[in-house]
N, CA, C and O atoms as CSV, one atom per row, in Angstrom:
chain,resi,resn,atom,element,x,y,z
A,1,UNK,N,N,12.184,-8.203,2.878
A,1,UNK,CA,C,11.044,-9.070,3.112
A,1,UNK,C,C,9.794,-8.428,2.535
A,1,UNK,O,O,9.419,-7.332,2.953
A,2,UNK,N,N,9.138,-9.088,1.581
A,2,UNK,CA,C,7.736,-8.773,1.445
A,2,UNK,C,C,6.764,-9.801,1.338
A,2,UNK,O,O,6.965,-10.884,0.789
A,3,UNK,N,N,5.284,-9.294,2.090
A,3,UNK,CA,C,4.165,-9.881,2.258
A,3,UNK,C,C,3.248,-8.714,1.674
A,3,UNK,O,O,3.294,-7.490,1.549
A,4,UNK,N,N,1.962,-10.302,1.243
A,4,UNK,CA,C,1.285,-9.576,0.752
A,4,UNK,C,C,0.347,-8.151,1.372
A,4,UNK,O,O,-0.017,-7.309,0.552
A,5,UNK,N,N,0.050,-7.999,2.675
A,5,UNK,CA,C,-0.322,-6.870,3.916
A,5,UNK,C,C,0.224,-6.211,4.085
A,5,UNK,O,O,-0.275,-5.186,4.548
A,6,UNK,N,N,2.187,-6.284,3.766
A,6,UNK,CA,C,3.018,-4.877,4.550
A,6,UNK,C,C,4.142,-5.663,3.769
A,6,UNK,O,O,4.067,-6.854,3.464
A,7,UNK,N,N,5.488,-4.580,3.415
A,7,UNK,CA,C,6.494,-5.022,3.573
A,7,UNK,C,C,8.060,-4.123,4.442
A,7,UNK,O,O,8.656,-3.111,4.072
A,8,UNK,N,N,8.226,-4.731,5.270
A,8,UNK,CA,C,9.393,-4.154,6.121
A,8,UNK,C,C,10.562,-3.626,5.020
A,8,UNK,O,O,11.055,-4.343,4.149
A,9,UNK,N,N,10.909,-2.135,5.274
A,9,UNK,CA,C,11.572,-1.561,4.512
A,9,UNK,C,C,12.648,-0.726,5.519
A,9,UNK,O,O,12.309,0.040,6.420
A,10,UNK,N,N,14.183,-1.113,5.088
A,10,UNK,CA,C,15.547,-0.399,5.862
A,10,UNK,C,C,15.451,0.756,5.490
A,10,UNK,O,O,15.069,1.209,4.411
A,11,UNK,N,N,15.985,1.501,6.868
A,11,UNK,CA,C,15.730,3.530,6.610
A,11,UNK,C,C,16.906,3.572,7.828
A,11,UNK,O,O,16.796,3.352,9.034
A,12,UNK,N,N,17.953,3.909,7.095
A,12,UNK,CA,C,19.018,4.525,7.731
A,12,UNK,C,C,19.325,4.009,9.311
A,12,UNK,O,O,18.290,4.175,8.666
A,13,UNK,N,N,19.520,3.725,10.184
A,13,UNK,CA,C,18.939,3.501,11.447
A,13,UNK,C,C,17.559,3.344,12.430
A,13,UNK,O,O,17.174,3.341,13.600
A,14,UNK,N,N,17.155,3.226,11.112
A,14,UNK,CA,C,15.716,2.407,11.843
A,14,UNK,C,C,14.909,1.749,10.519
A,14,UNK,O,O,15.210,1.762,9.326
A,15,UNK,N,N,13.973,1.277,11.097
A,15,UNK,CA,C,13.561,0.304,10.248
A,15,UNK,C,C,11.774,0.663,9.792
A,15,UNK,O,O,10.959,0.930,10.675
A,16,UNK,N,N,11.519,0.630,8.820
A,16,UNK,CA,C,9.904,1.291,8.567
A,16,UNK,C,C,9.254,-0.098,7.984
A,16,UNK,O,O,9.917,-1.135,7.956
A,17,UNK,N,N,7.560,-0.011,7.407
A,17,UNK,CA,C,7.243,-0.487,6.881
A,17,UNK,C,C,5.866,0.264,6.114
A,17,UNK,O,O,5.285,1.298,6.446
A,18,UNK,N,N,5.570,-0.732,4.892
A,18,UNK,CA,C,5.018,-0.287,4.083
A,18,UNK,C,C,3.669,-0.808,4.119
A,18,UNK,O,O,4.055,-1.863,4.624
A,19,UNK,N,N,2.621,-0.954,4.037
A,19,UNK,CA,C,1.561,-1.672,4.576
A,19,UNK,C,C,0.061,-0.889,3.783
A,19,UNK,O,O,-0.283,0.249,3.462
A,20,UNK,N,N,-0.583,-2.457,3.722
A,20,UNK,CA,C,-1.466,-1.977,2.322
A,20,UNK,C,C,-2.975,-2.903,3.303
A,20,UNK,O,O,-2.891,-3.829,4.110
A,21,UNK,N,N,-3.868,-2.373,2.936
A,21,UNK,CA,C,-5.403,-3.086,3.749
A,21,UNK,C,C,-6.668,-2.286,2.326
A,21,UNK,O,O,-6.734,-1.283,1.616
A,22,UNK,N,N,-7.604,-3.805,2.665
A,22,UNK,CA,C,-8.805,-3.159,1.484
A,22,UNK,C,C,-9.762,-1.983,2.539
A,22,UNK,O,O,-10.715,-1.376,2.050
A,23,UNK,N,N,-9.402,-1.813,3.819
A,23,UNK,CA,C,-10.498,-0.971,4.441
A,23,UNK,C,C,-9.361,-0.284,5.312
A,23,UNK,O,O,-8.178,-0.578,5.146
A,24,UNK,N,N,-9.707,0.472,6.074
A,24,UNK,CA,C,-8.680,1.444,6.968
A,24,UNK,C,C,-8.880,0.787,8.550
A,24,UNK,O,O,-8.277,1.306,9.489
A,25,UNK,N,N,-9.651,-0.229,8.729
A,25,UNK,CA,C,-9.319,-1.298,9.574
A,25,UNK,C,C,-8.333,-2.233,9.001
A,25,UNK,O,O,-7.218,-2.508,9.444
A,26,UNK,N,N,-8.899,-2.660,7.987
A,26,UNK,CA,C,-7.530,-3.989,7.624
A,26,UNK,C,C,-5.732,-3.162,7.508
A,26,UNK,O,O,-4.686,-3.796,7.369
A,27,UNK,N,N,-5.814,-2.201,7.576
A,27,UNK,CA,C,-4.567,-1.293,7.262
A,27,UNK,C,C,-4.253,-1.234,8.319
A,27,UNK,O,O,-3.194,-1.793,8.604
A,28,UNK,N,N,-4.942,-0.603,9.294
A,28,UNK,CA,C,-4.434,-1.043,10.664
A,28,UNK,C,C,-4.007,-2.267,11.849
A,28,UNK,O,O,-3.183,-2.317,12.763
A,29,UNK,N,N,-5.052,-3.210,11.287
A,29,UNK,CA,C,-4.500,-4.420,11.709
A,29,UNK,C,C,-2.640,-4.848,11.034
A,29,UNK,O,O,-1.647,-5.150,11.696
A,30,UNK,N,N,-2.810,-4.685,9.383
A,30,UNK,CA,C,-2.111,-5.239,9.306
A,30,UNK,C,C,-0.330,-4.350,9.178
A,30,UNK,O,O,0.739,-4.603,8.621
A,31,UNK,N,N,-0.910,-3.193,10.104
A,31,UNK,CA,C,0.445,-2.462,10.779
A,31,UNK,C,C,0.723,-2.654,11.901
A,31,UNK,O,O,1.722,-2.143,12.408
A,32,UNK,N,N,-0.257,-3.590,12.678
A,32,UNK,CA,C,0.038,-4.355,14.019
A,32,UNK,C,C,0.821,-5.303,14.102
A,32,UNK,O,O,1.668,-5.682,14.911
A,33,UNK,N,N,0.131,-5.883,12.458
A,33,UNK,CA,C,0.977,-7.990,12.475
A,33,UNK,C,C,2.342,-7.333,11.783
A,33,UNK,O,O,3.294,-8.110,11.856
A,34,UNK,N,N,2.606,-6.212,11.201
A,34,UNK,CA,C,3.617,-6.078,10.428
A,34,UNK,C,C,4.898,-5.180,11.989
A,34,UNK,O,O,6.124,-5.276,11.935
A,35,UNK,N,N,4.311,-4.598,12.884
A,35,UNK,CA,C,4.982,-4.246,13.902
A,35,UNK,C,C,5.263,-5.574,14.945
A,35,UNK,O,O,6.130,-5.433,15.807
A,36,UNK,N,N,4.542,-6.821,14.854
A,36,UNK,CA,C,5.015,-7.551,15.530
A,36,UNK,C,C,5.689,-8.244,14.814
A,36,UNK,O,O,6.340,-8.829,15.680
A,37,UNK,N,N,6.024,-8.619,13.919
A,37,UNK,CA,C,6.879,-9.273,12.599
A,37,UNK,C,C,8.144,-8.578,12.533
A,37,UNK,O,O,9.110,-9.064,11.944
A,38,UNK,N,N,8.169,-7.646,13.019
A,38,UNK,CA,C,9.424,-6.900,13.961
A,38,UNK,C,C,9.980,-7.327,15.102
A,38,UNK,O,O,11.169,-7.365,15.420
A,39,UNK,N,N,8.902,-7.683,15.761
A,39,UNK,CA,C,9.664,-8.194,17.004
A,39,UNK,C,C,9.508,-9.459,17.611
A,39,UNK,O,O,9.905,-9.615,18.766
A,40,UNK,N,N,9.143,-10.101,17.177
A,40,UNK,CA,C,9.552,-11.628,17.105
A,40,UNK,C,C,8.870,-12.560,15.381
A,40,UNK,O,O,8.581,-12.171,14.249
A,41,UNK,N,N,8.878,-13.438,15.855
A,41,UNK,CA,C,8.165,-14.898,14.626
A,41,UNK,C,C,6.939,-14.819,15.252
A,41,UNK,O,O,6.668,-15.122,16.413
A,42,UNK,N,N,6.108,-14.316,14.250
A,42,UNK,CA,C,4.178,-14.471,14.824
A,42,UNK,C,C,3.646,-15.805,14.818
A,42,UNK,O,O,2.609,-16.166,15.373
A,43,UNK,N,N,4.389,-16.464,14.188
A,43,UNK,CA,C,3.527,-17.949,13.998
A,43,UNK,C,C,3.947,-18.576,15.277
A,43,UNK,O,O,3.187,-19.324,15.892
A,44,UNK,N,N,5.173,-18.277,15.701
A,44,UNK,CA,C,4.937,-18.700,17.597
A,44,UNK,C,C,4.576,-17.855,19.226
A,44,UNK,O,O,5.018,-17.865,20.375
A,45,UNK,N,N,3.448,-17.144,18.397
A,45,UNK,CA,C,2.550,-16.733,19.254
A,45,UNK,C,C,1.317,-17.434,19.086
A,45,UNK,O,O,0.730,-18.073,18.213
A,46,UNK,N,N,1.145,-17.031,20.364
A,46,UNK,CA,C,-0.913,-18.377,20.436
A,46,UNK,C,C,-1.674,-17.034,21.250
A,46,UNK,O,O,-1.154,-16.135,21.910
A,47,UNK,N,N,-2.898,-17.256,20.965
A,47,UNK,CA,C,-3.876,-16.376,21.284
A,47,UNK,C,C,-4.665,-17.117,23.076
A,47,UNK,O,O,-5.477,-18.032,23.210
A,48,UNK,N,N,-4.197,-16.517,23.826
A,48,UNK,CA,C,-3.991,-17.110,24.835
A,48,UNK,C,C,-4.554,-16.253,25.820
A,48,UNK,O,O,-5.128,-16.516,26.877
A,49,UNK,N,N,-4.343,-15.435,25.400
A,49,UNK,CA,C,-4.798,-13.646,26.351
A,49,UNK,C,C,-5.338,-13.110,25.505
A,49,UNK,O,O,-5.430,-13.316,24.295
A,50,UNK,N,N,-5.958,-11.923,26.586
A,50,UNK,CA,C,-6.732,-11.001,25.519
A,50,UNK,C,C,-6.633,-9.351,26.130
A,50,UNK,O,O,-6.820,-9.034,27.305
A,51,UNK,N,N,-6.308,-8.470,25.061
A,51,UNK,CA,C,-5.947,-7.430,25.377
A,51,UNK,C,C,-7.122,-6.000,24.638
A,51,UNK,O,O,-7.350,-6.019,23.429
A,52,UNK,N,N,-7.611,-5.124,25.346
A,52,UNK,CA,C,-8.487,-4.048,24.690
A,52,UNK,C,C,-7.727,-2.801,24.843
A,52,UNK,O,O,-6.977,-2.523,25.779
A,53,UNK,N,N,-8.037,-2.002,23.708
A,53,UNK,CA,C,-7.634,-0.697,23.791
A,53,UNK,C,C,-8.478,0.375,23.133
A,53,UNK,O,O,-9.297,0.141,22.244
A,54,UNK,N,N,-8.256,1.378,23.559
A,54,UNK,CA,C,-9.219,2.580,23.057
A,54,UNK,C,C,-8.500,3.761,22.720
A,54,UNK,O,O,-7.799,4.315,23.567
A,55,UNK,N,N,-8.597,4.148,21.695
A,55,UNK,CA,C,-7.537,5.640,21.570
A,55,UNK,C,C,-8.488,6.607,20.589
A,55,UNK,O,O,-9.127,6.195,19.620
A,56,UNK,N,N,-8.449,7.595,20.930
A,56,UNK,CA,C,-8.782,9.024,20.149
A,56,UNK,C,C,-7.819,9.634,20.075
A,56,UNK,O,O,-6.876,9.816,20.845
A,57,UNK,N,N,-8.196,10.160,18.552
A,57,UNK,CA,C,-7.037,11.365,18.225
A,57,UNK,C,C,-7.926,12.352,17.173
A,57,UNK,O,O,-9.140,12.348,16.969
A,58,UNK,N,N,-7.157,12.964,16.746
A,58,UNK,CA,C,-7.559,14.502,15.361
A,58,UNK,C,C,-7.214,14.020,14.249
A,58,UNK,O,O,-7.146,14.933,13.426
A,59,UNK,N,N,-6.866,12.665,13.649
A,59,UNK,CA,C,-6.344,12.407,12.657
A,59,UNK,C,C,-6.054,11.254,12.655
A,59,UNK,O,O,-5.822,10.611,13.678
A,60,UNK,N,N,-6.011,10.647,11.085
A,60,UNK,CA,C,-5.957,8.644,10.997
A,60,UNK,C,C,-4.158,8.799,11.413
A,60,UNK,O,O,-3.736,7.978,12.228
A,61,UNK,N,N,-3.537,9.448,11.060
A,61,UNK,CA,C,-1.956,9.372,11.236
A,61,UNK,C,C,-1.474,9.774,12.928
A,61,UNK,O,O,-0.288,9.619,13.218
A,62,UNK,N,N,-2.131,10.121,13.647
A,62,UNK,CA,C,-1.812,10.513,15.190
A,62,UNK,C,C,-2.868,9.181,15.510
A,62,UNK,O,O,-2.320,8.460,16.344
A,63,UNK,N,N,-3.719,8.838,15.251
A,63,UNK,CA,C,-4.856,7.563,15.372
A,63,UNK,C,C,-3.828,6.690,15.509
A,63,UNK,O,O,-3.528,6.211,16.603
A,64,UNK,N,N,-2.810,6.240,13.694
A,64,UNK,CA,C,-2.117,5.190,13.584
A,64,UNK,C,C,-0.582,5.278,14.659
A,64,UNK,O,O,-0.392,4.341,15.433
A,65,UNK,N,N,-0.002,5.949,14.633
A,65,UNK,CA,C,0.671,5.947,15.496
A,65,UNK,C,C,0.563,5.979,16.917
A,65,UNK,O,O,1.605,5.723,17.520
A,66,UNK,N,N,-0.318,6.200,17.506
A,66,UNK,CA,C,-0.796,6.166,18.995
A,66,UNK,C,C,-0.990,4.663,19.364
A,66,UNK,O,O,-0.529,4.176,20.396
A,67,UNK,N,N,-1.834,3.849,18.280
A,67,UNK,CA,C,-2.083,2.748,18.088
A,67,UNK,C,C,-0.496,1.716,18.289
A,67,UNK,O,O,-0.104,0.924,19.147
A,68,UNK,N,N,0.027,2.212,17.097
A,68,UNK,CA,C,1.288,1.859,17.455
A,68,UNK,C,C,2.458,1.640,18.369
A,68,UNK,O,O,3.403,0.855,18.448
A,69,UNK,N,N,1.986,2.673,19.023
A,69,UNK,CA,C,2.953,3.424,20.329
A,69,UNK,C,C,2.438,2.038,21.329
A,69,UNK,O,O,3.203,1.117,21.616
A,70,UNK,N,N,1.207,2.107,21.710
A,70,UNK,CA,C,0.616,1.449,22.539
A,70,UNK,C,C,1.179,-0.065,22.347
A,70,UNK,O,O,1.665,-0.686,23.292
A,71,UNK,N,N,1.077,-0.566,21.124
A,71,UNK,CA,C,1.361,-1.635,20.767
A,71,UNK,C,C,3.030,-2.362,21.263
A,71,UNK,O,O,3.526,-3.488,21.317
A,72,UNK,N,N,3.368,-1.249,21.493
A,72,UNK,CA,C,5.262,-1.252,21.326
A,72,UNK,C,C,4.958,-0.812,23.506
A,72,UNK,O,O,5.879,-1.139,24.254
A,73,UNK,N,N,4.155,-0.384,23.897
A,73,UNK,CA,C,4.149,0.238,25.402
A,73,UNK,C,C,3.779,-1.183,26.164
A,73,UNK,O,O,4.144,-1.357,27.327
A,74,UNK,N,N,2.757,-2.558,25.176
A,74,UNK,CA,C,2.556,-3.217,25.753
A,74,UNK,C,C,3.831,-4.590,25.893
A,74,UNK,O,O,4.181,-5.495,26.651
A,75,UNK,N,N,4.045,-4.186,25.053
A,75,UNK,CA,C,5.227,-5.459,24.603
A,75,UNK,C,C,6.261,-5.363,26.019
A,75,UNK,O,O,6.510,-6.293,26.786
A,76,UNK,N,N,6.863,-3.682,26.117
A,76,UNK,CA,C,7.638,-3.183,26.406
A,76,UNK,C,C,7.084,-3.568,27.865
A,76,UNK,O,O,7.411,-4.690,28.253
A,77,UNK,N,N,6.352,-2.854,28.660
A,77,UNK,CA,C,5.654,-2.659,29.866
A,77,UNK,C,C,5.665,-4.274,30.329
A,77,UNK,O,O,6.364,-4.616,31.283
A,78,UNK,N,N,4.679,-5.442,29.441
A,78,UNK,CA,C,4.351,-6.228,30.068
A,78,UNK,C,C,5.054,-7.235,29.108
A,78,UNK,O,O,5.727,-7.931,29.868
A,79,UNK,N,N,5.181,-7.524,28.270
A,79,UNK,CA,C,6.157,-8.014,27.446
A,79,UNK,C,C,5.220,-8.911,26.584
A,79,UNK,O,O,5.688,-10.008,26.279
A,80,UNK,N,N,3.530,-8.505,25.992
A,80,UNK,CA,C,2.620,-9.165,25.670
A,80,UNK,C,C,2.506,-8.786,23.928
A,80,UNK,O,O,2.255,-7.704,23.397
A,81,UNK,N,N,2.752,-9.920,23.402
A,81,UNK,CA,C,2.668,-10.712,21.931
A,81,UNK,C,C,1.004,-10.733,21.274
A,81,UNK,O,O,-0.002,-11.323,21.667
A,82,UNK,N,N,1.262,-9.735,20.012
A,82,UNK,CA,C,-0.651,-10.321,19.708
A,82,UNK,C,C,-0.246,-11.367,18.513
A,82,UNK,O,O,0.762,-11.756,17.922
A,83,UNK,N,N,-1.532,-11.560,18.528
A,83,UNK,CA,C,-1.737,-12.723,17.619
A,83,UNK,C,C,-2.997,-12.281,16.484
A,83,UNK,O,O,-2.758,-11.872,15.348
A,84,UNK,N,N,-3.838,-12.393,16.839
A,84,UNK,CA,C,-5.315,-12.376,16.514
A,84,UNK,C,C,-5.588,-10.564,16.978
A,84,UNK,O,O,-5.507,-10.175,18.143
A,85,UNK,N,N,-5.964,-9.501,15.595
A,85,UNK,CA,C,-6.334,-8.591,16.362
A,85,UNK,C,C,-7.771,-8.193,15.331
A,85,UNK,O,O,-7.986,-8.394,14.136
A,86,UNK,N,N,-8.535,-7.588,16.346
A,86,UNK,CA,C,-9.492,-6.865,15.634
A,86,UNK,C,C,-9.539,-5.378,15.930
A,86,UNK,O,O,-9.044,-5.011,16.996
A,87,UNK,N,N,-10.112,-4.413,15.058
A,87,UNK,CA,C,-10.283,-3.146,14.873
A,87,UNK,C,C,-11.150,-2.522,14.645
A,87,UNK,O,O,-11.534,-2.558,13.476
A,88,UNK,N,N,-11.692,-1.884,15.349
A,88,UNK,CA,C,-13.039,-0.736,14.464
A,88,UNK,C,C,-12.494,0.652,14.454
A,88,UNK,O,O,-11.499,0.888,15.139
A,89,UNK,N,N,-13.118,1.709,13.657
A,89,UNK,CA,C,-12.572,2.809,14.007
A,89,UNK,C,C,-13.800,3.491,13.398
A,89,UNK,O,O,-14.367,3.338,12.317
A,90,UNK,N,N,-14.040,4.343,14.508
A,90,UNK,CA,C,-15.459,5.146,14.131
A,90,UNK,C,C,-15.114,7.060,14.016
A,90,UNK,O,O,-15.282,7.722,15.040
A,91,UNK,N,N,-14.892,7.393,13.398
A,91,UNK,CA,C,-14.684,9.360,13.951
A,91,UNK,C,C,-13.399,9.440,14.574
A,91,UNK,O,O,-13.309,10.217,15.525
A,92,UNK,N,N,-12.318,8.749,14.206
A,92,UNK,CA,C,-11.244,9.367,14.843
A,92,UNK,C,C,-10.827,8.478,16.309
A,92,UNK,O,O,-9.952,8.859,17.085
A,93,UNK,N,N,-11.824,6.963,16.532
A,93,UNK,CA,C,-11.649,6.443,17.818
A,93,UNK,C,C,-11.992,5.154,17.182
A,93,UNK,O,O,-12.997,4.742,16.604
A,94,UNK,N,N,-10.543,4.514,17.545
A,94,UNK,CA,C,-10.264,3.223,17.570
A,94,UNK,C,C,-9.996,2.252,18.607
A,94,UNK,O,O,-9.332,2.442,19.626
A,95,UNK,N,N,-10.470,1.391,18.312
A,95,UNK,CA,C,-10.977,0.291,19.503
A,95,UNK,C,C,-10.562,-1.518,19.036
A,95,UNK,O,O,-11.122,-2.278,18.246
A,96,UNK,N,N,-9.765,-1.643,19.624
A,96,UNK,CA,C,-8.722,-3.361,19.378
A,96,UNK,C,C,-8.806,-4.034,20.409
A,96,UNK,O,O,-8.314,-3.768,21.506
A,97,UNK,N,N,-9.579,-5.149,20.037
A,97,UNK,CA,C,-8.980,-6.164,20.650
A,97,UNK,C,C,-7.885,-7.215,20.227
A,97,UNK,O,O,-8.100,-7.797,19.163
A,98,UNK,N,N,-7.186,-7.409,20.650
A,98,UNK,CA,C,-5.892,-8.351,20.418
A,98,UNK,C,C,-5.477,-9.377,21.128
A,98,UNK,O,O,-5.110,-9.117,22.274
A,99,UNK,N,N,-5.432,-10.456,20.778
A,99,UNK,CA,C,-5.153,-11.739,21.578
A,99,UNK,C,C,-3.876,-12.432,21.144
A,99,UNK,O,O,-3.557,-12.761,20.001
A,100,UNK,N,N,-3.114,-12.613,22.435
A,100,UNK,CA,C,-2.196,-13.168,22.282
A,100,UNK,C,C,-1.301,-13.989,23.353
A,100,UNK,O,O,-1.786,-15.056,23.730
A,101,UNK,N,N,-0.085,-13.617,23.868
A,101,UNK,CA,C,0.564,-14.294,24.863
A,101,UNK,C,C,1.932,-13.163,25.202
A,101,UNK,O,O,2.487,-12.339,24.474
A,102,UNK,N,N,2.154,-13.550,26.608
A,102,UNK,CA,C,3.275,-12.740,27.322
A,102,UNK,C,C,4.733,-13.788,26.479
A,102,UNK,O,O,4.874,-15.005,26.357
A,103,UNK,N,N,5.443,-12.819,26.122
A,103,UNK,CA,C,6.696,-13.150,25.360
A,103,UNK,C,C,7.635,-13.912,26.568
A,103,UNK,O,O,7.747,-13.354,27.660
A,104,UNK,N,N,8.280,-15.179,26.311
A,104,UNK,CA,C,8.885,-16.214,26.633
A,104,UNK,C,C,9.778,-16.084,25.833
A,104,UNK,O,O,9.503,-15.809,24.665
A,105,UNK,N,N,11.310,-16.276,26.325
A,105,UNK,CA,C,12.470,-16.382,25.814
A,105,UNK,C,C,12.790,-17.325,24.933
A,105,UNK,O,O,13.254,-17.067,23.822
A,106,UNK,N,N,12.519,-18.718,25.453
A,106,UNK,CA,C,12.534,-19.792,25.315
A,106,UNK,C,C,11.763,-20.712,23.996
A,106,UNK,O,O,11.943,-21.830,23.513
A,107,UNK,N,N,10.984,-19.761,23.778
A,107,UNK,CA,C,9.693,-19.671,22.974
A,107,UNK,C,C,9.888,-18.701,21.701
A,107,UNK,O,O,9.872,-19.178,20.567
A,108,UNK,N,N,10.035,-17.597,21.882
A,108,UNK,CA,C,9.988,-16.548,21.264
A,108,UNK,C,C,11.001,-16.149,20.929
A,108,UNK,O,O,11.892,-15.970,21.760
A,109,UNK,N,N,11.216,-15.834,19.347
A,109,UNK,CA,C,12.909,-15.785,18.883
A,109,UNK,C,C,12.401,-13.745,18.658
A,109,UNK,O,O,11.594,-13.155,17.939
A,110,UNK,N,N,13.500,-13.271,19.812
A,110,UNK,CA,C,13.553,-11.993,19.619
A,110,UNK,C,C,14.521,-10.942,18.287
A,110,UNK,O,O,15.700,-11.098,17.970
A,111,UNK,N,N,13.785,-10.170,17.872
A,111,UNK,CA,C,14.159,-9.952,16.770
A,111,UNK,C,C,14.647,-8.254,16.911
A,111,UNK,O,O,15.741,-8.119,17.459
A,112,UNK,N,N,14.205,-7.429,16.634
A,112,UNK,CA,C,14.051,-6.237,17.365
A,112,UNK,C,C,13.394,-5.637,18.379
A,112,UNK,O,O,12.393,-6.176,18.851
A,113,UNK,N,N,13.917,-4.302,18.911
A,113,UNK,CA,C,13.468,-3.427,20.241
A,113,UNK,C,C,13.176,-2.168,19.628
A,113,UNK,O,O,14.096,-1.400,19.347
A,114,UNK,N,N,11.739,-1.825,19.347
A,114,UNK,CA,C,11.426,-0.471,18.812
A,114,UNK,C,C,11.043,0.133,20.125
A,114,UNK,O,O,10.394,-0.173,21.125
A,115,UNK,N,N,11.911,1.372,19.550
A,115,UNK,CA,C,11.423,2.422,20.859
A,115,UNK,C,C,9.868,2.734,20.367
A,115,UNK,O,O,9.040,2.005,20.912
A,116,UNK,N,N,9.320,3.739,19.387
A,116,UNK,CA,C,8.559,4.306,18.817
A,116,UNK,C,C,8.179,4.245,17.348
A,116,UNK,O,O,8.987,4.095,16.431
A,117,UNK,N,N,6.929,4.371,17.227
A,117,UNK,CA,C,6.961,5.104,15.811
A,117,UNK,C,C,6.267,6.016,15.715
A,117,UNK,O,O,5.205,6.304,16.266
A,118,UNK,N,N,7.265,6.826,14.517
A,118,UNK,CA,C,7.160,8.218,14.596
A,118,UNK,C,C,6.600,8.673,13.656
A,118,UNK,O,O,6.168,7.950,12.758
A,119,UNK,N,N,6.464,10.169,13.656
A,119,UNK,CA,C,5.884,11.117,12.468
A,119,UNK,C,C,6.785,10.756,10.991
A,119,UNK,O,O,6.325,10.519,9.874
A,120,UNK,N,N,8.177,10.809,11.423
A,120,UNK,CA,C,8.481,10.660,9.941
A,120,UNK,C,C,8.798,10.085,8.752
A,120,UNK,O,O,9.716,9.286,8.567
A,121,UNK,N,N,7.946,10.543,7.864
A,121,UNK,CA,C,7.978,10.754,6.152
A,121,UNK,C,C,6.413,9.322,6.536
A,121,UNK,O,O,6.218,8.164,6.166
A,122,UNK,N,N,5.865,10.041,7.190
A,122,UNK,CA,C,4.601,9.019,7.492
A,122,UNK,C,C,3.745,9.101,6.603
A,122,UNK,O,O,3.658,10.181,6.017
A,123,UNK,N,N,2.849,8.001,6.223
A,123,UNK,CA,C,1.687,8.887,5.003
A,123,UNK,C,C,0.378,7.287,4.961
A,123,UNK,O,O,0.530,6.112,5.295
A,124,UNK,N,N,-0.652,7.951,4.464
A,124,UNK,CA,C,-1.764,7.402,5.156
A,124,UNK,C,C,-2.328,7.811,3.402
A,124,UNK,O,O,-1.693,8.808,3.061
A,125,UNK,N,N,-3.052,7.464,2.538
A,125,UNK,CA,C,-3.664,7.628,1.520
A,125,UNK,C,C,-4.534,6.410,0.817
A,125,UNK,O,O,-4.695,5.221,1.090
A,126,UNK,N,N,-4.832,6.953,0.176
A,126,UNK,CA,C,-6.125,5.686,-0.232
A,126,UNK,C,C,-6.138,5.999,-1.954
A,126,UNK,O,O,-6.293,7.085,-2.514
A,127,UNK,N,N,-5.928,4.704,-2.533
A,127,UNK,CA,C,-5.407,4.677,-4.029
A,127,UNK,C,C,-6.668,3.408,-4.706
A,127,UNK,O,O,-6.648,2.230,-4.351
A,128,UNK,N,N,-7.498,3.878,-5.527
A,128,UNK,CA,C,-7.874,2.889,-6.053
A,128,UNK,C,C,-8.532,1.761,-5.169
A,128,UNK,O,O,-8.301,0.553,-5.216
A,129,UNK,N,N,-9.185,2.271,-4.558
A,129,UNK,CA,C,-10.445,1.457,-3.038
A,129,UNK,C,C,-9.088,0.755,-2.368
A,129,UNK,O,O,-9.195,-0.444,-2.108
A,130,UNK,N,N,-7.771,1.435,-2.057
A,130,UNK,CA,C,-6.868,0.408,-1.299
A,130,UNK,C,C,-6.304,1.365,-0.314
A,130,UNK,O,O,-6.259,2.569,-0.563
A,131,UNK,N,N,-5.886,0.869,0.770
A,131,UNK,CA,C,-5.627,2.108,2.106
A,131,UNK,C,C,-4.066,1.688,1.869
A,131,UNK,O,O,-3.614,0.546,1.783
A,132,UNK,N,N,-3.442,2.803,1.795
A,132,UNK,CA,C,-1.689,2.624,1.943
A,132,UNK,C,C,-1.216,3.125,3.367
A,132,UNK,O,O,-2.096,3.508,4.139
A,133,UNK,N,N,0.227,3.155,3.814
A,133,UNK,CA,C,0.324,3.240,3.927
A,133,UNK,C,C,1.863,3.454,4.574
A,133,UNK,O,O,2.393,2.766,3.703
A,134,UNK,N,N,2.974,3.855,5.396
A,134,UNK,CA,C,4.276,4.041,5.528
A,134,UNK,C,C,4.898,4.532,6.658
A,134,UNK,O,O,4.868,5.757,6.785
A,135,UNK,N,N,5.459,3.878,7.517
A,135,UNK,CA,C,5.565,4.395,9.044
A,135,UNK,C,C,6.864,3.899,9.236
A,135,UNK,O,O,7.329,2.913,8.664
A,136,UNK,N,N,7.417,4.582,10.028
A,136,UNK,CA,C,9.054,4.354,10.486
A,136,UNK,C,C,9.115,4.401,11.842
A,136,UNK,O,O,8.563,5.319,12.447
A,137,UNK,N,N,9.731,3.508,12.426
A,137,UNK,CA,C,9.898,3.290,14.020
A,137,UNK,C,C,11.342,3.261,14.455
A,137,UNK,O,O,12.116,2.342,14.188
A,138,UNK,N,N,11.700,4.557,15.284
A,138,UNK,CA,C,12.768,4.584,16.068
A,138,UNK,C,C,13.041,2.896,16.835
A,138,UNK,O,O,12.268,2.217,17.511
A,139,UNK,N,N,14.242,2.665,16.456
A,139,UNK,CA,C,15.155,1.370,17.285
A,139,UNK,C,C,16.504,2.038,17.969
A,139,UNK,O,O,17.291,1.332,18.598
């Protein structure tokens, strides 16, 4: 599968993706829509709820994955779908809001169960005013 924001790429027993943004907000958003494009069909989510988060770290790659983690803790925990997200990130502290809806069976065609995503063969770089990027998530 490829889109123009990310494309989901097979890695041995788990599954990564590749993900491209013109700012290091849009890169992060669109490793959110590309982690929920994992786990269900986004176009049948509705922005219905609204969810905030705050994370600090020492680095955009412990930043992006924490982000991530969280993302996969809320699904998991409360079983809540974004839709609509926004991002700022100032010094190492990022701040999302995300709107969406609690996942319905009935509704929601389940696709995968990521445990995590992890450190490896992770990479975060900036090519030609474009933010890249490459993350792999334990299933």
């Amino acid at each position: 599968m490829s889109y123009e924001s990310y494309e989901i790429i097979d890695i041995a027993g788990d599954v990564g993706l590749r993900i491209n943004g013109s700012s290091i907000e849009e890169l992060f958003i669109n490793a959110c829509k590309g982690l929920y494009s994992l786990i269900t069909e986004p176009s049948k989510v509705e922005a219905t709820e609204t969810k905030t988060i705050e994370i600090k770290a020492d680095s955009m790659e412990e930043l992006l994955v924490s982000f991530l983690n969280e993302i996969i803790f809320l699904f998991d925990a409360y079983g809540f779908l974004g839709r609509e997200i926004d991002v700022s990130i100032d010094d190492f502290t990022l701040k999302a809001k995300i709107e969406g809806e609690y996942y319905k069976p009935d509704k929601h065609e389940g696709k995968l169960l990521l445990k995590a995503a992890t450190y490896h063969n992770l990479e975060i770089d900036k090519k030609d005013n474009k933010f890249l990027a490459q993350i792999v998530f334990d299933i």
